[in-house]
C-alpha positions in Angstrom: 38.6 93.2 119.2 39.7 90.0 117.5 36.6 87.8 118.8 34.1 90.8 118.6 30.3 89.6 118.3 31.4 86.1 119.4 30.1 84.0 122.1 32.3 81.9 124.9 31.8 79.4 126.6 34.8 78.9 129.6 34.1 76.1 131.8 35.6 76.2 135.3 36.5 80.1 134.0 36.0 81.1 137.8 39.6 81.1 138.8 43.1 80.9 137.9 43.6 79.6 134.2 40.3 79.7 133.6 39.5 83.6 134.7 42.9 84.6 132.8 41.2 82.9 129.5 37.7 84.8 130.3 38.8 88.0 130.4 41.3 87.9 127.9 38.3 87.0 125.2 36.3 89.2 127.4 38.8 92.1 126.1 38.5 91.4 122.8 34.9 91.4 122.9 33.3 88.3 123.5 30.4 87.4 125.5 31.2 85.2 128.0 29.0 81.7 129.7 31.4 80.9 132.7 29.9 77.5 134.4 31.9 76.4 137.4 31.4 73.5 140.1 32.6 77.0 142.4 29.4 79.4 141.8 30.8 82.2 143.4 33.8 82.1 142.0 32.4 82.5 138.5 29.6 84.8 139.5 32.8 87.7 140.5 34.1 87.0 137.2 31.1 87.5 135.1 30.5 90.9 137.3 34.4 91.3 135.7 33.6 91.0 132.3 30.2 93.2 132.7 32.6 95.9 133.6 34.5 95.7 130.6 31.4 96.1 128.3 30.3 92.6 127.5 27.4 90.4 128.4 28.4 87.1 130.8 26.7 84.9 132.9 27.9 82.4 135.6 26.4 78.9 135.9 26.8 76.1 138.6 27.7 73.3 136.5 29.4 70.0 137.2 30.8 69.1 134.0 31.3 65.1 134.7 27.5 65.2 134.7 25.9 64.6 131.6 22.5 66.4 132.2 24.1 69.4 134.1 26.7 69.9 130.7 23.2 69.7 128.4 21.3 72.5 130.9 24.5 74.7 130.6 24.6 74.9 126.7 20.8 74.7 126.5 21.2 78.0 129.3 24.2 79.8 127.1 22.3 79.7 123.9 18.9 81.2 125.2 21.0 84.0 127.3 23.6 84.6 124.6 22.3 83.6 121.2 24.1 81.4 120.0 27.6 79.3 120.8 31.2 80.3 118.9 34.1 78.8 120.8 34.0 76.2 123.8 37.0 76.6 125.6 37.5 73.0 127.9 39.3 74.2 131.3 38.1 72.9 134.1 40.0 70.2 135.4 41.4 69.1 138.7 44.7 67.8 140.1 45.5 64.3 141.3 47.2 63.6 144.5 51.0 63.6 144.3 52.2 59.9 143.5 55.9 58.7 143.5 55.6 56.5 144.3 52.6 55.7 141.8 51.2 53.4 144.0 50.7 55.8 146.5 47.6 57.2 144.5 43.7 55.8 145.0 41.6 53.8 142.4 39.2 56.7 143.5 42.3 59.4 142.5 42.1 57.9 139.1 38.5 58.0 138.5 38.6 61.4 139.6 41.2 63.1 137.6 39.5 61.2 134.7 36.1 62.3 135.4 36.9 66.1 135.7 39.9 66.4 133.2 39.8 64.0 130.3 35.3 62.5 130.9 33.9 66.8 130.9 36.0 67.5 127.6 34.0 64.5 125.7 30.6 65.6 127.9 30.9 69.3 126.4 32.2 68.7 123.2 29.3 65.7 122.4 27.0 68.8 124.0 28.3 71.5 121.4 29.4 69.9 118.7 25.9 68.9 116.7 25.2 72.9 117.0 28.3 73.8 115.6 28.4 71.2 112.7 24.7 72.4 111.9 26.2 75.8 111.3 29.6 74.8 109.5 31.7 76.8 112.0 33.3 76.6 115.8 35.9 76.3 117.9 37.1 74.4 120.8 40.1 74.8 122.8 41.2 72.0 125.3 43.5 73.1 128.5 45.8 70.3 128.8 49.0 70.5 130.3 53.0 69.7 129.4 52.2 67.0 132.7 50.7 65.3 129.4 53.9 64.8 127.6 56.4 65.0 130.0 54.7 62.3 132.1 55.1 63.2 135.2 55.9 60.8 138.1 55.3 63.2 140.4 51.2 63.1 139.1 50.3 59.6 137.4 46.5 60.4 137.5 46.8 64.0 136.3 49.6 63.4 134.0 47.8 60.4 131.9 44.6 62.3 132.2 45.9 65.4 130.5 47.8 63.2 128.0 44.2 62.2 127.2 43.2 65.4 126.3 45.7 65.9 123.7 44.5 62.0 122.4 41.2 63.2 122.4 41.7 66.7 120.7 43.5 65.4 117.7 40.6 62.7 117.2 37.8 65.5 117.5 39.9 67.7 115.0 40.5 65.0 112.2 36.4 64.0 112.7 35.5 68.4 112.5 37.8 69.4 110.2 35.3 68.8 107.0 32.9 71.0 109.0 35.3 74.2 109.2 35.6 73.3 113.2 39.1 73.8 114.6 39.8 71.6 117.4 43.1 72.4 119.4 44.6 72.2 122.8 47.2 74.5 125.1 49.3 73.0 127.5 50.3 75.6 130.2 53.3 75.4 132.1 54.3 75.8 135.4 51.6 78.2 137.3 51.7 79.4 140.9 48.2 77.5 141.9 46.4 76.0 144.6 47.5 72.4 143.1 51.1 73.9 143.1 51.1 75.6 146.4 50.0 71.8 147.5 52.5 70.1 145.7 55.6 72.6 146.4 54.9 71.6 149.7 54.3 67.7 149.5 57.8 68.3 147.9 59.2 69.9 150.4 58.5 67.6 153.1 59.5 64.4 150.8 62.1 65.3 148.7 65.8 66.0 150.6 66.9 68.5 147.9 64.2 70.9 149.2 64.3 70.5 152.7 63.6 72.9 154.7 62.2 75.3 151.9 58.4 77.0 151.7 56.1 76.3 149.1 56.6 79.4 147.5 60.7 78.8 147.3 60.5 75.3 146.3 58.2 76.6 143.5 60.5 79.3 142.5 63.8 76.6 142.2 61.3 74.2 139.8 60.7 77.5 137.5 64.3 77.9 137.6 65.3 74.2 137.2 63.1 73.3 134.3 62.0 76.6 132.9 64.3 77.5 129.8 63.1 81.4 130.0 63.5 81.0 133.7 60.5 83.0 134.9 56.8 81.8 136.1 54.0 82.4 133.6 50.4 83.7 134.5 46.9 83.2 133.2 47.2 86.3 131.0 49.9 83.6 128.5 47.5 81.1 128.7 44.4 83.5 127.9 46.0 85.4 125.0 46.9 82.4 123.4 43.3 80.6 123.5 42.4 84.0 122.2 44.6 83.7 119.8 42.9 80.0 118.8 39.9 81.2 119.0 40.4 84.0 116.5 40.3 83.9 112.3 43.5 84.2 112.5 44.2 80.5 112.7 41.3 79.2 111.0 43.7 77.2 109.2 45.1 75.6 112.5 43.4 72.4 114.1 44.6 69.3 115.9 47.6 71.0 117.6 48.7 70.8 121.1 50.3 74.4 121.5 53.2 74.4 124.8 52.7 77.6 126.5 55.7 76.9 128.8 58.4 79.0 128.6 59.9 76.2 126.4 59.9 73.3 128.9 58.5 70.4 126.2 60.0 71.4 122.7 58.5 69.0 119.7 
């Protein structure tokens, strides 16, 4: 019960990374603010962590709007008390490039409006409350398509490079405050955005001609994955937990690889 008497807030917590990183602080006894563009989504999730004992809420939020961020923290601190940790992970994927110039101007506005624009929108939303109480935390989901710079995903790729940019700045500004500011950069996950680009590979790329989503998946985990298995959101949850916990108070400005040891630095 490492977060026990805290409260979460998990945006885009209504699926995949994001549900993994709910529950997991859900576990260890947080409550639990889960605003999602996907309502449903988020509402089956809160009714997941009300099973395990602790209070949650879901909340239809776009988080590239300014005024829809502002209701959502105004909403999680009437319903919940109070705000501890703001864990960043909604975020989208960008059409495949490789070429780079097959992506849109509108394919770069969007992967910087919901991956690298929400994390500055919810920060600048929590942070004054957090620096008016001398404590907080805020974990950023970024991704190793950051630092590996992936040709295969310009818009995401810089995007998510962004988010580690952004987290170090917030971290150096907070750390007077006792706020720890740190992001996590997940690996290779079996996804909708991976199911779409095993695929897009599969009909572009020779090597993997021929192949199913699934198996062209299963040869990238084994082609660039030291530990040569897939992870799941249960890594990626434990380890914001981990973030999230006293346990590494003394930790801020860090961009943690939870990859199976694809980017080593």
């Amino acid at each position: 019960m490492r977060l026990a008497g805290k409260v979460a807030i998990v945006t885009g917590g209504g699926s995949g990374i994001g549900r993994g990183i709910v529950l997991a602080m859900a576990r260890e006894g947080a409550d639990v603010a889960i605003p999602d563009i996907q309502a449903l989504n988020a509402e089956k999730v809160a009714e997941e962590v009300k099973a395990l004992g602790r209070k949650a809420f879901a909340l239809k939020t776009d988080v590239t709007s300014s005024a829809d961020v502002k209701a959502m923290v105004d909403r999680t601190r009437e319903g919940l008390g109070k705000i501890d940790i703001l864990v960043n992970n909604a975020g989208m994927a960008s059409p495949p490039g490789l070429p780079f110039t097959n992506n849109t101007e509108e394919d770069w506005d969007r992967s910087f409006a919901v991956n690298t624009k929400s994390v500055f929108l919810t920060s600048k939303a929590v942070v004054p409350y957090f620096i008016e109480r001398k404590a907080g935390r805020i974990i950023n989901i970024a991704s190793i398509a950051g630092p590996l710079s992936a040709p295969t995903m310009p818009p995401y790729s810089v995007a998510k490079q962004g988010v580690i940019t952004f987290t170090r700045i917030v971290a150096k500004e907070l750390a007077p405050h006792k706020i720890t500011v740190n992001a996590i950069c997940p690996g290779v996950l079996w996804t909708d955005f991976w199911q779409k680009l095993a695929a897009h590979i599969a009909t572009t790329n020779p090597a993997f001609a021929g192949m199913t989503p699934r198996q062209v998946f299963e040869k990238r985990v084994a082609d660039i994955v030291p530990m040569k298995c897939e992870q799941t959101p249960d890594d990626i949850g434990n380890a914001a937990v981990f973030l999230a916990s006293e346990e590494a108070r003394y930790i801020t400005g860090q961009a943690l690889m939870v990859d199976g040891g694809c980017v080593m630095w």
